[in-house]
mmCIF file of the protein (N, C-alpha, C, O) and its ligand, coordinates in Angstrom:
data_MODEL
# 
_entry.id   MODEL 
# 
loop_
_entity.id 
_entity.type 
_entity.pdbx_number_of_molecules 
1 polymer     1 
2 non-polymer 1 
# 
_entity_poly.entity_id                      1 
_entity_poly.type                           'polypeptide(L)' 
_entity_poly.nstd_linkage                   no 
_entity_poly.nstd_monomer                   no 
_entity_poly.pdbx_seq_one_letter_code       
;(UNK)(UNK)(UNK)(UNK)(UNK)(UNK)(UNK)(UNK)(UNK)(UNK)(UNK)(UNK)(UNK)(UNK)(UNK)(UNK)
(UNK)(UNK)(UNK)(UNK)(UNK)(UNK)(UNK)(UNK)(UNK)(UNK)(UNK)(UNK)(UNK)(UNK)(UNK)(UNK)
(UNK)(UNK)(UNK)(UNK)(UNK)(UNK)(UNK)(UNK)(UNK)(UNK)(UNK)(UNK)(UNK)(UNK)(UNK)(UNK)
(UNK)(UNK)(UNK)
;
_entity_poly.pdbx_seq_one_letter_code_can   XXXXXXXXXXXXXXXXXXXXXXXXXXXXXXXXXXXXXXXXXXXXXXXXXXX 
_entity_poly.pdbx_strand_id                 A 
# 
loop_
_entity_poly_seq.entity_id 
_entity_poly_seq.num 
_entity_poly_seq.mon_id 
_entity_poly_seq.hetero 
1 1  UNK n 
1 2  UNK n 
1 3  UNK n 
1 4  UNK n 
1 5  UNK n 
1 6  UNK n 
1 7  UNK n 
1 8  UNK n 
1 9  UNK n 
1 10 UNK n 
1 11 UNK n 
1 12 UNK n 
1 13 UNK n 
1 14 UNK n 
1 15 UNK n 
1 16 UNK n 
1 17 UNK n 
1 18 UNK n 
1 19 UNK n 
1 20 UNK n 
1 21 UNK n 
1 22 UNK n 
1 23 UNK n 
1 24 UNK n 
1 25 UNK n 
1 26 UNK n 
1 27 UNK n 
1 28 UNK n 
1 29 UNK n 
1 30 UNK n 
1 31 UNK n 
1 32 UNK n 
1 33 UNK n 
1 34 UNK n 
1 35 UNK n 
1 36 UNK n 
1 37 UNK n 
1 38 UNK n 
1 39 UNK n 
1 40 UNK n 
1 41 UNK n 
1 42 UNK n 
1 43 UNK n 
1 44 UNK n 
1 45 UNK n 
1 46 UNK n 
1 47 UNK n 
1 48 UNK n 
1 49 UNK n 
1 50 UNK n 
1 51 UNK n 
# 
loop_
_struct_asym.id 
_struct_asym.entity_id 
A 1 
B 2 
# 
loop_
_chem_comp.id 
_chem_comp.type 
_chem_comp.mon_nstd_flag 
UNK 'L-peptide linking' . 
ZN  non-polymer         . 
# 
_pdbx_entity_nonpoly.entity_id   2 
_pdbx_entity_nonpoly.name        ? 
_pdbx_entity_nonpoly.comp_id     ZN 
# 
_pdbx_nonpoly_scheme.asym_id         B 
_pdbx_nonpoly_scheme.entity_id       2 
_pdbx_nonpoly_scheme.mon_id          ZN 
_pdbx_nonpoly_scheme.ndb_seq_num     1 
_pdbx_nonpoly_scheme.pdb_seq_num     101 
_pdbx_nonpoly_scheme.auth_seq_num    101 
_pdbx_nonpoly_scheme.pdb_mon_id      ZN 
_pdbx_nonpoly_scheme.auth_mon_id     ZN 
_pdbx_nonpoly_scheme.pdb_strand_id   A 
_pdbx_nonpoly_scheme.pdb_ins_code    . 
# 
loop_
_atom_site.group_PDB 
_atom_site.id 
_atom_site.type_symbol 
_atom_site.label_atom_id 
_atom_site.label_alt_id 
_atom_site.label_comp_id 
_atom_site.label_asym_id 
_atom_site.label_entity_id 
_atom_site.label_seq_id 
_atom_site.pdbx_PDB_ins_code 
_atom_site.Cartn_x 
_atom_site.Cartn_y 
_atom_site.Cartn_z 
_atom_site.occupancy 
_atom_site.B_iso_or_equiv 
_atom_site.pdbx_formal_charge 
_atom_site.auth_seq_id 
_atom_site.auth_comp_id 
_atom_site.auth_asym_id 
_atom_site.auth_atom_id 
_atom_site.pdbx_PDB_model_num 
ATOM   1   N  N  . UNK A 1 1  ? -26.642 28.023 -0.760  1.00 0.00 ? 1   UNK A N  1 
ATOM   2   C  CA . UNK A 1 1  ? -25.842 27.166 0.129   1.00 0.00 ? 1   UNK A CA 1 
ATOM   3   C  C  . UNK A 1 1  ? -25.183 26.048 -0.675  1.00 0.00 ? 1   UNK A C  1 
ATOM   4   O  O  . UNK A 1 1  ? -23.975 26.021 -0.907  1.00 0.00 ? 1   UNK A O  1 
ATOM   5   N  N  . UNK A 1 2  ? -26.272 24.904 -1.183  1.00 0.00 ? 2   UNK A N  1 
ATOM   6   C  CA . UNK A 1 2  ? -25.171 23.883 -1.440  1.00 0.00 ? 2   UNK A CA 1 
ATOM   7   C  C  . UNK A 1 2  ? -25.625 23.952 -3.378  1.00 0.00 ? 2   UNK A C  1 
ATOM   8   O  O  . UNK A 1 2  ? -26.258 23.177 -4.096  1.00 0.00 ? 2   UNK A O  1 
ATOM   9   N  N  . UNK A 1 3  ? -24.708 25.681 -3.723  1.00 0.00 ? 3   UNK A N  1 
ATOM   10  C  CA . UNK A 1 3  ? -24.868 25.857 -5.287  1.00 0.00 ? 3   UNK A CA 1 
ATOM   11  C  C  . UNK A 1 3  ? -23.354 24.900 -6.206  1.00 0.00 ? 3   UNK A C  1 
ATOM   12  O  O  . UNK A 1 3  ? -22.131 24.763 -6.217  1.00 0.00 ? 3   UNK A O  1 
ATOM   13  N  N  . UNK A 1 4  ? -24.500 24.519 -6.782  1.00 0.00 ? 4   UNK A N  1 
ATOM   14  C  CA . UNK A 1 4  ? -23.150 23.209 -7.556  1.00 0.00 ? 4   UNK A CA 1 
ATOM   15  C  C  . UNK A 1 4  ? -22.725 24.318 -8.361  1.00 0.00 ? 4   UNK A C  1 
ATOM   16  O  O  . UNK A 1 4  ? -23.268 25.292 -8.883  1.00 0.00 ? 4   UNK A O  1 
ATOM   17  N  N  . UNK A 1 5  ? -21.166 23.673 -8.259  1.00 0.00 ? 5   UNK A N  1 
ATOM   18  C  CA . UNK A 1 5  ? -20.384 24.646 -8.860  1.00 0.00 ? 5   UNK A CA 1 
ATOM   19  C  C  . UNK A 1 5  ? -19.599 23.651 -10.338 1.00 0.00 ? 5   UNK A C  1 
ATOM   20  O  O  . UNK A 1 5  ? -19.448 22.435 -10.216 1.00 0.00 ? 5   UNK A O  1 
ATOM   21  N  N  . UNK A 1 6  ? -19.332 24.116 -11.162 1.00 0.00 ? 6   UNK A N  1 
ATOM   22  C  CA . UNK A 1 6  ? -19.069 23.350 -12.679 1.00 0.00 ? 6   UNK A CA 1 
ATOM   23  C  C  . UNK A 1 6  ? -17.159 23.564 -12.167 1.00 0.00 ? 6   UNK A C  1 
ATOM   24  O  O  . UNK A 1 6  ? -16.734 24.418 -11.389 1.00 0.00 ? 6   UNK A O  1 
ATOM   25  N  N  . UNK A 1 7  ? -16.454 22.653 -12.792 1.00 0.00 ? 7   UNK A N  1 
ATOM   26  C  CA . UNK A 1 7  ? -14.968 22.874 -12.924 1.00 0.00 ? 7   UNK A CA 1 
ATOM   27  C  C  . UNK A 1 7  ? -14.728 22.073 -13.971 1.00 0.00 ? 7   UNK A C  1 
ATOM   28  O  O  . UNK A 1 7  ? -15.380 21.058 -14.220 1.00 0.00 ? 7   UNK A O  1 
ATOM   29  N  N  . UNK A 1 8  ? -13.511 22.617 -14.813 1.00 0.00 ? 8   UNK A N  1 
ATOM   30  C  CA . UNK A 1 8  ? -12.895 21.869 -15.815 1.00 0.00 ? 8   UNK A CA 1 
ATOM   31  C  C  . UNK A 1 8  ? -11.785 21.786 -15.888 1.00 0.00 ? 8   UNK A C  1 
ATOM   32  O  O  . UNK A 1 8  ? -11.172 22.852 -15.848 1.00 0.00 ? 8   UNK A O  1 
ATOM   33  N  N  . UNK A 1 9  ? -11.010 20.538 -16.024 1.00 0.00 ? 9   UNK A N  1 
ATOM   34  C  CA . UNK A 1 9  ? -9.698  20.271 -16.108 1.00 0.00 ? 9   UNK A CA 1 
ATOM   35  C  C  . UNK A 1 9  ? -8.755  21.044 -16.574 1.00 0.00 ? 9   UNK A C  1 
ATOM   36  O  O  . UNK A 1 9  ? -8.976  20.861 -17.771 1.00 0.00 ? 9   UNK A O  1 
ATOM   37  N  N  . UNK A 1 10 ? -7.516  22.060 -16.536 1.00 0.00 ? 10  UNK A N  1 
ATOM   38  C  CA . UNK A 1 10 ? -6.897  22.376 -17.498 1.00 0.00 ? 10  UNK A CA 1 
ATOM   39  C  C  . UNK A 1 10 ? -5.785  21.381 -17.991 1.00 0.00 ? 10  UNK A C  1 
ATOM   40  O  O  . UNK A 1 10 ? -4.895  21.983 -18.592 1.00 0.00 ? 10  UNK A O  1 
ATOM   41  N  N  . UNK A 1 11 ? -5.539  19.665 -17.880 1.00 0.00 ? 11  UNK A N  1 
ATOM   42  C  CA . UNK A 1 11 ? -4.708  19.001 -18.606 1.00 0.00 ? 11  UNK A CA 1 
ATOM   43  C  C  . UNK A 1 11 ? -5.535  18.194 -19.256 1.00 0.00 ? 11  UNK A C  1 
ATOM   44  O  O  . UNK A 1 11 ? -5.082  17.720 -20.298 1.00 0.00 ? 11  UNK A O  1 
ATOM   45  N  N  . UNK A 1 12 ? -7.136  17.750 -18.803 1.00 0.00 ? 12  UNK A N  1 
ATOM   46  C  CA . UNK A 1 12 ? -7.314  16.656 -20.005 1.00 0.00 ? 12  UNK A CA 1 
ATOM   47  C  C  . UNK A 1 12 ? -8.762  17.509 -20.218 1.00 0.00 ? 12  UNK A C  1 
ATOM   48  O  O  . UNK A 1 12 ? -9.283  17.064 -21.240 1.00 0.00 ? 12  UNK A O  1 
ATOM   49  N  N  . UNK A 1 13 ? -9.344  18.250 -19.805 1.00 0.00 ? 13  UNK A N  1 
ATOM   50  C  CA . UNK A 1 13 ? -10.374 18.971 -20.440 1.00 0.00 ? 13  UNK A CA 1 
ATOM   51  C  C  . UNK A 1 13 ? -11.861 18.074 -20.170 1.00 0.00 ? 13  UNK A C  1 
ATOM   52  O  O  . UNK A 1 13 ? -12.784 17.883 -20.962 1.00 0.00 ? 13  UNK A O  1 
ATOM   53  N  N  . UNK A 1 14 ? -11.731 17.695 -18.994 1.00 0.00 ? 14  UNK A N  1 
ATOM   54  C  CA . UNK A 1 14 ? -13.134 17.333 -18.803 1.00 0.00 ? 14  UNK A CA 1 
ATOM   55  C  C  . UNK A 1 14 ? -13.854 18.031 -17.623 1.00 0.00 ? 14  UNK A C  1 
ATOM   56  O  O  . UNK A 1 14 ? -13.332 18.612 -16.671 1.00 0.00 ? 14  UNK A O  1 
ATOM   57  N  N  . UNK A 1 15 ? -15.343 17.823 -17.929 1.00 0.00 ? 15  UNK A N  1 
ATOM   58  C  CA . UNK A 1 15 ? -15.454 19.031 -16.671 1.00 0.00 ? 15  UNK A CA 1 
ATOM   59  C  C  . UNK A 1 15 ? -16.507 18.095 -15.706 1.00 0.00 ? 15  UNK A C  1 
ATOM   60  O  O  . UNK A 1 15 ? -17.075 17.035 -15.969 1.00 0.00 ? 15  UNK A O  1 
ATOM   61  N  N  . UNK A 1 16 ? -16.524 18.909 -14.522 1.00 0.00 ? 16  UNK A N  1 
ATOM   62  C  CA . UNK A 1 16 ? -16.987 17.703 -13.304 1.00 0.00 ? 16  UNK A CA 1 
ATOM   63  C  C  . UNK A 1 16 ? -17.415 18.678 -12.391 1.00 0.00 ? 16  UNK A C  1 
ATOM   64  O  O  . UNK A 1 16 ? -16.893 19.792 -12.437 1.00 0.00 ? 16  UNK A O  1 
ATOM   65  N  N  . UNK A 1 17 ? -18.585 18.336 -11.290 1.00 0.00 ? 17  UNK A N  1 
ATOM   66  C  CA . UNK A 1 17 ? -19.152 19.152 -10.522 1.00 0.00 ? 17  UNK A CA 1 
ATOM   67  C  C  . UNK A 1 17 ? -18.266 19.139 -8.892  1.00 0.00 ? 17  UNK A C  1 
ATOM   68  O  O  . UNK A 1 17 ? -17.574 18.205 -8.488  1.00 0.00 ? 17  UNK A O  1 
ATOM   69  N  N  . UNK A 1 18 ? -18.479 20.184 -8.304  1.00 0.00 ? 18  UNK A N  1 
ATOM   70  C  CA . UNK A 1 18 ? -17.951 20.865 -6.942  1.00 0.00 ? 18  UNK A CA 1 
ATOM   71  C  C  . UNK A 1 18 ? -18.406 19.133 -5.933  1.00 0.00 ? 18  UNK A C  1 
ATOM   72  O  O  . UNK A 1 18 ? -17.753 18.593 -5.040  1.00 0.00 ? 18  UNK A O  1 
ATOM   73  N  N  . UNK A 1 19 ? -19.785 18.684 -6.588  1.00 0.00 ? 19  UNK A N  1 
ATOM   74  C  CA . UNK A 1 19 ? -19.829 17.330 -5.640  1.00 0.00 ? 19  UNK A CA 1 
ATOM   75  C  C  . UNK A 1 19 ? -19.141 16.366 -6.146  1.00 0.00 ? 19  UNK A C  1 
ATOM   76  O  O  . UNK A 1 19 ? -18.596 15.570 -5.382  1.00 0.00 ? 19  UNK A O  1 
ATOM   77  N  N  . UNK A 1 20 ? -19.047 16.262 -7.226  1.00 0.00 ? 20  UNK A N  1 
ATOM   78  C  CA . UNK A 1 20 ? -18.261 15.232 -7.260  1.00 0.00 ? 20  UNK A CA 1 
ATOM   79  C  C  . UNK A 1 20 ? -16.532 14.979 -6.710  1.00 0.00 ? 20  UNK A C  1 
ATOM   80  O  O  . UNK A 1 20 ? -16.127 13.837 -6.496  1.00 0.00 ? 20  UNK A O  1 
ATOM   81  N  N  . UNK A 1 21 ? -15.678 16.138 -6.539  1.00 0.00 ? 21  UNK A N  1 
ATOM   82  C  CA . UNK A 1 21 ? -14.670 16.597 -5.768  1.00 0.00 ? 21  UNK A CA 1 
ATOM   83  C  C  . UNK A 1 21 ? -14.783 16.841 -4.511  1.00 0.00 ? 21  UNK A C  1 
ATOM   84  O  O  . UNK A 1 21 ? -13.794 16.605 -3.816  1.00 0.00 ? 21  UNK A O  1 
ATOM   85  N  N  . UNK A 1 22 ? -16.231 17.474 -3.751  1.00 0.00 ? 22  UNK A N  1 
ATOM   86  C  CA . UNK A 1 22 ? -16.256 16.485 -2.830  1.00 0.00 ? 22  UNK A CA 1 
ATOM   87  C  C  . UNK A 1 22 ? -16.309 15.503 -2.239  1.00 0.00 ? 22  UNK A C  1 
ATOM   88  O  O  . UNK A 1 22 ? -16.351 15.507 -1.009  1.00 0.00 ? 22  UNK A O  1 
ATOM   89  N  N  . UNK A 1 23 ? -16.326 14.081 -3.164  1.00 0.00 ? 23  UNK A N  1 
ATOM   90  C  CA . UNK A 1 23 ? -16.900 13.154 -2.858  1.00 0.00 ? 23  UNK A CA 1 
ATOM   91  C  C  . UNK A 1 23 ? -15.106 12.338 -2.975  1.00 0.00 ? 23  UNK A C  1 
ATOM   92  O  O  . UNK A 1 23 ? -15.411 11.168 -2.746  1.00 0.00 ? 23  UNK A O  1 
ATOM   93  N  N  . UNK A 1 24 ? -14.127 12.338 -3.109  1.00 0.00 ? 24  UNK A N  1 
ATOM   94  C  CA . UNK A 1 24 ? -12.512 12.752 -3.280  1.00 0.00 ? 24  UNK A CA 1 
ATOM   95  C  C  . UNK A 1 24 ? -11.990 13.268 -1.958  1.00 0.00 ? 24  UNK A C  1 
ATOM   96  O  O  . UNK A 1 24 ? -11.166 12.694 -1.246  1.00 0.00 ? 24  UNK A O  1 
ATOM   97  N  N  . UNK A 1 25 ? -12.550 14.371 -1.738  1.00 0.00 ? 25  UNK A N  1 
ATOM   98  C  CA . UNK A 1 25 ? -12.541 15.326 -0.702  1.00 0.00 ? 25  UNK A CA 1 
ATOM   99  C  C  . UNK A 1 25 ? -10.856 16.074 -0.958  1.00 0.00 ? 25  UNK A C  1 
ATOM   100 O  O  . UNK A 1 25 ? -9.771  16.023 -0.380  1.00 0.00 ? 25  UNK A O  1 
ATOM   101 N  N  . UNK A 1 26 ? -11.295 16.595 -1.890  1.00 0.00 ? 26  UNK A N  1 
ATOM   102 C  CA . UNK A 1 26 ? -9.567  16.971 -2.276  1.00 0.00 ? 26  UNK A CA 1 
ATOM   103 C  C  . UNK A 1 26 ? -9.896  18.259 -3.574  1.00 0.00 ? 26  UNK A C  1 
ATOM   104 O  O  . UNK A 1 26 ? -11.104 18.162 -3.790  1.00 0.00 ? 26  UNK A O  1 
ATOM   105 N  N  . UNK A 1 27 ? -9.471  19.074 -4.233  1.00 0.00 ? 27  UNK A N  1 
ATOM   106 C  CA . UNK A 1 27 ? -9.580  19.667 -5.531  1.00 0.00 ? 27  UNK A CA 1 
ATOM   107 C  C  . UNK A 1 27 ? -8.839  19.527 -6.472  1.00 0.00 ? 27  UNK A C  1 
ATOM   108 O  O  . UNK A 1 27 ? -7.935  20.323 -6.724  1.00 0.00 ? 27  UNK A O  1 
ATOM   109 N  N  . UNK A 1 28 ? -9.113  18.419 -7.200  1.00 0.00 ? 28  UNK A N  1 
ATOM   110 C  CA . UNK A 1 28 ? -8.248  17.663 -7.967  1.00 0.00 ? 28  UNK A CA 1 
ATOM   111 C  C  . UNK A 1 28 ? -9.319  17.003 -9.369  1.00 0.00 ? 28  UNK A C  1 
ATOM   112 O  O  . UNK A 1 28 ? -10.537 16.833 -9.295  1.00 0.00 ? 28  UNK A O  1 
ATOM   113 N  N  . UNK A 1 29 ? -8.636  16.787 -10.305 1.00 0.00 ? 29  UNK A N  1 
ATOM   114 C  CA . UNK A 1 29 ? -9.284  16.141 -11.369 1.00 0.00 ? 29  UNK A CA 1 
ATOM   115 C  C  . UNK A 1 29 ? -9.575  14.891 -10.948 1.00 0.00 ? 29  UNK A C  1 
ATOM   116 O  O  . UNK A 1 29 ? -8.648  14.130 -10.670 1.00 0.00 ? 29  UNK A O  1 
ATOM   117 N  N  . UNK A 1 30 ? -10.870 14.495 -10.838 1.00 0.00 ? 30  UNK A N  1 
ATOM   118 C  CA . UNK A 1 30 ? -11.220 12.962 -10.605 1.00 0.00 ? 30  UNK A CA 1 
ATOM   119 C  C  . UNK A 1 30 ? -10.980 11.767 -11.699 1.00 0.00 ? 30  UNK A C  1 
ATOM   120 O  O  . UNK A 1 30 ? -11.276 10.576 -11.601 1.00 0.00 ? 30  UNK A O  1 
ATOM   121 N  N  . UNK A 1 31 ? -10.346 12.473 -12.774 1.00 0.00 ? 31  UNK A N  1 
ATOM   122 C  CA . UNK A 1 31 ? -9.949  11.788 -14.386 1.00 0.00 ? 31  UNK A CA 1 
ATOM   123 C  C  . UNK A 1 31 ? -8.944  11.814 -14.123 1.00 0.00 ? 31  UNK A C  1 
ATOM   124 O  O  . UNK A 1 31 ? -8.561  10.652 -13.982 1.00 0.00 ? 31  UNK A O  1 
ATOM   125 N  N  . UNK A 1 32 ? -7.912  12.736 -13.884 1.00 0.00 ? 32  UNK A N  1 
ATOM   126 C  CA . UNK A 1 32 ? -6.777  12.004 -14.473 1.00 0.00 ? 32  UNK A CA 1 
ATOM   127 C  C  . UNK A 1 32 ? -5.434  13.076 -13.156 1.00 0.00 ? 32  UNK A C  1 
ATOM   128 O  O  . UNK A 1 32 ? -4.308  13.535 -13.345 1.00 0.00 ? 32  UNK A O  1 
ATOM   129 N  N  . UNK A 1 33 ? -6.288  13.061 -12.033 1.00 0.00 ? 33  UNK A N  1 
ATOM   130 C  CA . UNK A 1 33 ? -5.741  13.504 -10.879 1.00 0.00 ? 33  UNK A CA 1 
ATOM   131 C  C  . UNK A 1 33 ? -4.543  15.341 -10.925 1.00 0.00 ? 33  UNK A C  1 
ATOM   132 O  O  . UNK A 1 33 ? -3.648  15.584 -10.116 1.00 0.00 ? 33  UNK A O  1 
ATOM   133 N  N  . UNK A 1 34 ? -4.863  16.027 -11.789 1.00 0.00 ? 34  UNK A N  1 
ATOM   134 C  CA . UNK A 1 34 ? -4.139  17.176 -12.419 1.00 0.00 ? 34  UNK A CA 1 
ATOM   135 C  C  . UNK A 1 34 ? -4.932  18.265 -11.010 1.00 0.00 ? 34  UNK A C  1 
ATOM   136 O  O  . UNK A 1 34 ? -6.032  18.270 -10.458 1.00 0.00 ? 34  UNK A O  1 
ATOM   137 N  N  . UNK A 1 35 ? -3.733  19.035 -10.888 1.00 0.00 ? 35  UNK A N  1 
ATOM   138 C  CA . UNK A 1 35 ? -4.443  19.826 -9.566  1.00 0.00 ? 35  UNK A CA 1 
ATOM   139 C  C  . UNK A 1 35 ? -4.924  21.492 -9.955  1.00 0.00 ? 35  UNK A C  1 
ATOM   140 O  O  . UNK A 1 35 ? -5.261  22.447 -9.254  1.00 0.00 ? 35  UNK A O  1 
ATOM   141 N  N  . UNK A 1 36 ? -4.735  21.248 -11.723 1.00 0.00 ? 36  UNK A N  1 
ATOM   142 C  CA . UNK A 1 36 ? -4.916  22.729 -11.985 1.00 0.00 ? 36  UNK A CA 1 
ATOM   143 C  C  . UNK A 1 36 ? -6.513  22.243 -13.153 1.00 0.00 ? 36  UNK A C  1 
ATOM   144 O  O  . UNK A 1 36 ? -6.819  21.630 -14.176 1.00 0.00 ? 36  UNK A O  1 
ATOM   145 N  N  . UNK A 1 37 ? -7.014  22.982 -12.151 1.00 0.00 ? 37  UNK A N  1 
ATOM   146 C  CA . UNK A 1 37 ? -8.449  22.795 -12.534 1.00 0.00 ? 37  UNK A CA 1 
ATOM   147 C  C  . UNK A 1 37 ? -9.239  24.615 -12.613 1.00 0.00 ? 37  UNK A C  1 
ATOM   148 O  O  . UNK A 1 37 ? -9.071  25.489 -11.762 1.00 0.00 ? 37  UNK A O  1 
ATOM   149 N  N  . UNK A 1 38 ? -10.113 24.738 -13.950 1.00 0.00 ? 38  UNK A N  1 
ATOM   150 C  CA . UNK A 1 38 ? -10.690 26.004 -13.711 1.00 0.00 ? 38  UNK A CA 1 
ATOM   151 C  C  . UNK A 1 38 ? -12.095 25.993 -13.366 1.00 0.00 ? 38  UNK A C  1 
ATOM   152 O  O  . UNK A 1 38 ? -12.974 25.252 -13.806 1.00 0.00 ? 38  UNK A O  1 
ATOM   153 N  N  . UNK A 1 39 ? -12.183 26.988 -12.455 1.00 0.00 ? 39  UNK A N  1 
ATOM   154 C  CA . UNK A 1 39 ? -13.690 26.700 -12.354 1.00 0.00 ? 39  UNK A CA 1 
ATOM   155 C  C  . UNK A 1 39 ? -14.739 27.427 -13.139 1.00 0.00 ? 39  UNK A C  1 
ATOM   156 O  O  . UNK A 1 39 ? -14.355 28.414 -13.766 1.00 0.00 ? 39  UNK A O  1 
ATOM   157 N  N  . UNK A 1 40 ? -16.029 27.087 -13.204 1.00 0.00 ? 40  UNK A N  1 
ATOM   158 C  CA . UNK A 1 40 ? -16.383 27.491 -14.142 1.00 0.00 ? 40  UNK A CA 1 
ATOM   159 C  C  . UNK A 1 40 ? -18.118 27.852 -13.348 1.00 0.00 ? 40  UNK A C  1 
ATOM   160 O  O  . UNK A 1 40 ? -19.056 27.093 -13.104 1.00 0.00 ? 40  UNK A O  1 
ATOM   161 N  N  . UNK A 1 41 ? -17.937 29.341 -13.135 1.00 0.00 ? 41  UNK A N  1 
ATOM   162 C  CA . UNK A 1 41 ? -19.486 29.824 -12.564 1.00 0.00 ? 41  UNK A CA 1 
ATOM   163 C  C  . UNK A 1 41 ? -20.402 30.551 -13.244 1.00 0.00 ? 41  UNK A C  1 
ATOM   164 O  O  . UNK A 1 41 ? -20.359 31.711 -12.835 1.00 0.00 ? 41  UNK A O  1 
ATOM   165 N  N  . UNK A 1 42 ? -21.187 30.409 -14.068 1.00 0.00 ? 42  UNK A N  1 
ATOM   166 C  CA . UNK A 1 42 ? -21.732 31.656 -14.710 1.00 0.00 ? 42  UNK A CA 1 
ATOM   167 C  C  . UNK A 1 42 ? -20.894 31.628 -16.248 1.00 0.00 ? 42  UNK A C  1 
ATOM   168 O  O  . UNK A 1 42 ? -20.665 30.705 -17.029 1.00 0.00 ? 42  UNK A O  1 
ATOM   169 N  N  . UNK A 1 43 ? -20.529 33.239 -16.275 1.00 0.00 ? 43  UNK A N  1 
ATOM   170 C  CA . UNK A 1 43 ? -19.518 33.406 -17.240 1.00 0.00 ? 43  UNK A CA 1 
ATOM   171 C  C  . UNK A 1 43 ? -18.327 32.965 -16.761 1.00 0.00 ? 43  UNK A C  1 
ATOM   172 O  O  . UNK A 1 43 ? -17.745 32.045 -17.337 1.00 0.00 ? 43  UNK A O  1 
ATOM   173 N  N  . UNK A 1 44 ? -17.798 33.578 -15.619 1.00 0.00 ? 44  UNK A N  1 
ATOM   174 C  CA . UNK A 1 44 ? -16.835 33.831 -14.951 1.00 0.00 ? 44  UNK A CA 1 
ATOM   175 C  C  . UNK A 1 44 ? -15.904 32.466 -15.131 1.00 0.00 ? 44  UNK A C  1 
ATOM   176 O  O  . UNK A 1 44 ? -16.382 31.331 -15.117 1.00 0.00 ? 44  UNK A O  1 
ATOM   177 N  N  . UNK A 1 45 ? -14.372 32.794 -15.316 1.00 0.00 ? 45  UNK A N  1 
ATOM   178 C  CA . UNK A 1 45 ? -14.058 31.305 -15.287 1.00 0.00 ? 45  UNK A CA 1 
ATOM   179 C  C  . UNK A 1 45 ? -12.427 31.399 -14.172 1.00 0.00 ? 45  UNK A C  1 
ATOM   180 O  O  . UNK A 1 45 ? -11.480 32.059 -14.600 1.00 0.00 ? 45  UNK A O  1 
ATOM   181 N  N  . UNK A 1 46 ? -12.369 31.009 -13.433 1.00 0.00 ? 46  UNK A N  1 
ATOM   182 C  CA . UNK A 1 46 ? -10.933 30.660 -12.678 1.00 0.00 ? 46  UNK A CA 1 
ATOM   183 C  C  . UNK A 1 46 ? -10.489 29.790 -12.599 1.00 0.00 ? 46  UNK A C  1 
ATOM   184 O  O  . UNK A 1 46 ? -11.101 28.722 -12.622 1.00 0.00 ? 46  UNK A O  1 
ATOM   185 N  N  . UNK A 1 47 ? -8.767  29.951 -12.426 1.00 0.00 ? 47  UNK A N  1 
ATOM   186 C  CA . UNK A 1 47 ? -8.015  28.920 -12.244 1.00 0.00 ? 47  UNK A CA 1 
ATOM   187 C  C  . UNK A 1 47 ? -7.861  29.086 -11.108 1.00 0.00 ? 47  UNK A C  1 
ATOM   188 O  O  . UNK A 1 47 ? -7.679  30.177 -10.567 1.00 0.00 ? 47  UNK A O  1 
ATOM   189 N  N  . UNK A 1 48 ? -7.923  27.804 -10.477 1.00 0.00 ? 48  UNK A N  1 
ATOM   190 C  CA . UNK A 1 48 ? -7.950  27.152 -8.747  1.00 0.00 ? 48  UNK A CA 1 
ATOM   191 C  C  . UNK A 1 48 ? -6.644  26.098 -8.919  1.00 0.00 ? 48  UNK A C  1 
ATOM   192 O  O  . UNK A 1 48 ? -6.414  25.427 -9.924  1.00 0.00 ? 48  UNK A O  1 
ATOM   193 N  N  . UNK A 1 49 ? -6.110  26.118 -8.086  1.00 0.00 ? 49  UNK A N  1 
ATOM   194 C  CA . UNK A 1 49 ? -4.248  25.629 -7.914  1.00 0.00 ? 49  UNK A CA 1 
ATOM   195 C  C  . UNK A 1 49 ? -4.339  25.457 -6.501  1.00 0.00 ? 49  UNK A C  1 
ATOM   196 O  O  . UNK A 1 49 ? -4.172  26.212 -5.544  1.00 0.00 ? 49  UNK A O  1 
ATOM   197 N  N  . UNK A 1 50 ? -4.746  23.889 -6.675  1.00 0.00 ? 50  UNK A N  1 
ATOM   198 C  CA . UNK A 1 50 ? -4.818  23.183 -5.333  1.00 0.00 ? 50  UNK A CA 1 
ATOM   199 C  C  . UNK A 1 50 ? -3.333  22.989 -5.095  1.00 0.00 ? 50  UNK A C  1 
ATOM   200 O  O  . UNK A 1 50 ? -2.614  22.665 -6.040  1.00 0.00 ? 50  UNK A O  1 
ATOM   201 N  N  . UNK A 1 51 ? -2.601  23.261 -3.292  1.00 0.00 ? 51  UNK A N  1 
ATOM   202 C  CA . UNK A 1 51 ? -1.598  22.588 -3.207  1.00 0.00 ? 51  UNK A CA 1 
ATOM   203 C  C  . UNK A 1 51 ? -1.814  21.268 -2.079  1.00 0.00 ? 51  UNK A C  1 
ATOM   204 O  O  . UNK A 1 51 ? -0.892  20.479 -1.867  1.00 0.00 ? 51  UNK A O  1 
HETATM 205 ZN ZN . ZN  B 2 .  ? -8.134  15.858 -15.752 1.00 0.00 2 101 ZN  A ZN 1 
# 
């Protein structure tokens, strides 16, 4: 249910948890506000393209 999920920036390269973007309430870089963020589960890695 509430599995933290890892994401990392693709413009400034920092990475930040699924709560902490909830806590924003938006999917967005909490550094430096960039909306193309990948996520990062496992191996598996996606790009998520908030509009
Ligand atoms: Zn960023």
């Amino acid at each position: 249910m509430s599995e933290e999920i890892t994401y990392k920036c693709w413009m400034c390269g920092k990475t930040f948890s699924n709560k902490e973007i909830e806590l924003i309430e938006r999917i967005s870089c909490p550094y430096c506000s960039s909306k193309v963020i990948v996520k990062i589960r496992g191996s598996s890695w996606k790009v998520v393209k908030a509009v």
